[in-house]
N, C-alpha and C positions, 0 to 999 in steps of 0.2 A: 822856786826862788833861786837865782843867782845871785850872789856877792865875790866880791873882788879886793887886793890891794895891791897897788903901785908901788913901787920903791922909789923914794925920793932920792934921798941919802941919810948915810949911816945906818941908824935903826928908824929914820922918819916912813911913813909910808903913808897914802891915801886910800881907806877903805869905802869902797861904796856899792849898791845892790841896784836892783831895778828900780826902787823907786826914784833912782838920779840923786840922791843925798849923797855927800862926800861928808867923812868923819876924819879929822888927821890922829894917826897912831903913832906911837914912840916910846924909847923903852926909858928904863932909869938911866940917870945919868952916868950913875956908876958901872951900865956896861957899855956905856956910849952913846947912850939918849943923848937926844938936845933939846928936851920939853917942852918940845912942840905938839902934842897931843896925848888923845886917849893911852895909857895900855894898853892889852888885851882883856886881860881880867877886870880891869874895870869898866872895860864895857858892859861885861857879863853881868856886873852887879847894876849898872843901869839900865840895861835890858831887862833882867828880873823886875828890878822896882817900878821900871816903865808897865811892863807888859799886869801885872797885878794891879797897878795904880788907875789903868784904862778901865779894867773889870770893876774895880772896885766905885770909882766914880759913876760912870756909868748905870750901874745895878742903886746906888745910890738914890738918882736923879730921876731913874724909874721908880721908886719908894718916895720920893716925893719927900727927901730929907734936904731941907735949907741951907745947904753945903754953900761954905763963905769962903774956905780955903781948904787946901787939902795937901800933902805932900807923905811923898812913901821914902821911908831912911833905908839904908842898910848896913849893916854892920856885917863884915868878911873876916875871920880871922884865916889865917893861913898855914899850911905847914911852915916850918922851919927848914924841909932840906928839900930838895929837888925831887918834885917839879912843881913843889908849893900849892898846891890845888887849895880851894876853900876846904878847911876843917868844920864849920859851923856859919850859921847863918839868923842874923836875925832881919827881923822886916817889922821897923816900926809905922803902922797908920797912923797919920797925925792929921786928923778932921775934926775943923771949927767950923762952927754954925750955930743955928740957932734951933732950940729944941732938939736937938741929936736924939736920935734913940739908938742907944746900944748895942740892942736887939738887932736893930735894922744894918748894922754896922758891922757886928759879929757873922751875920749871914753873910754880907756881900763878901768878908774876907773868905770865906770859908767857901764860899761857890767859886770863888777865883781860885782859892790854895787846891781845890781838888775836882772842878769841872775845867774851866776856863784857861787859864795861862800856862801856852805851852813852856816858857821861860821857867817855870817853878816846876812845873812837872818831870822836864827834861832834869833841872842841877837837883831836884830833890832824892832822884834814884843815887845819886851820888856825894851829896852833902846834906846834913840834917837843917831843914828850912823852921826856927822858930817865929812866932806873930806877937805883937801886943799891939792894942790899939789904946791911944790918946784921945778923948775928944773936950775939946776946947771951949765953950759957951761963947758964941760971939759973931 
């Protein structure tokens, strides 16, 4: 895999990889952003919740669970002094459907959190990754 980013100006810049996806980056305002995109760090957190979110659905859909909506949170706290890395980490599942099973639910994170996503595996050797999962009737 190749990725890349551009320099627009100031802190803006255009990140993009082989797939040909362009992501815009930019930092806080307060060191010169101009809110024109992503972070750094939070791509990181939606790449985590991305990459878990595929497994998890997916492994799902093969269990033949009536998944009506789905979506993966995350919560990053951070240090306080430089270079502010994530302290902790949490990863809320939130799956609505009909008849969920738990069970079925409980494994699919659980095959993701420790076969499947390389995005968890990678931040996990260096920030503690916690899971709870929601499921919804509906």
């Amino acid at each position: 895999m190749d990725a890349k980013v551009v320099w627009k100006s100031g802190l803006v810049f255009e990140g993009s990889s082989d797939s040909g996806h362009i992501v815009p980056l930019d930092g806080f305002a307060a060191v010169g952003g101009e809110g024109k995109g992503f972070r750094p760090l939070e791509l990181m957190a939606v790449s985590l919740a991305g990459c878990t979110a595929m497994d998890v659905i997916s492994i799902l859909q093969k269990m033949k669970q009536d998944v009506t909506n789905f979506e993966v949170k995350v919560k990053a706290d951070r240090a306080e002094e430089h270079p502010k890395v994530f302290t902790n980490m949490i990863l809320e599942y939130i799956v609505t459907g009909k008849k969920i099973d738990r069970s079925a639910v409980e494994k699919a994170v659980n095959l993701s959190e420790t076969r499947y996503c390389p995005s968890q595996a990678m931040l996990r050797k260096s920030v503690p990754i916690k899971s709870t999962i929601t499921i919804i009737e509906g």
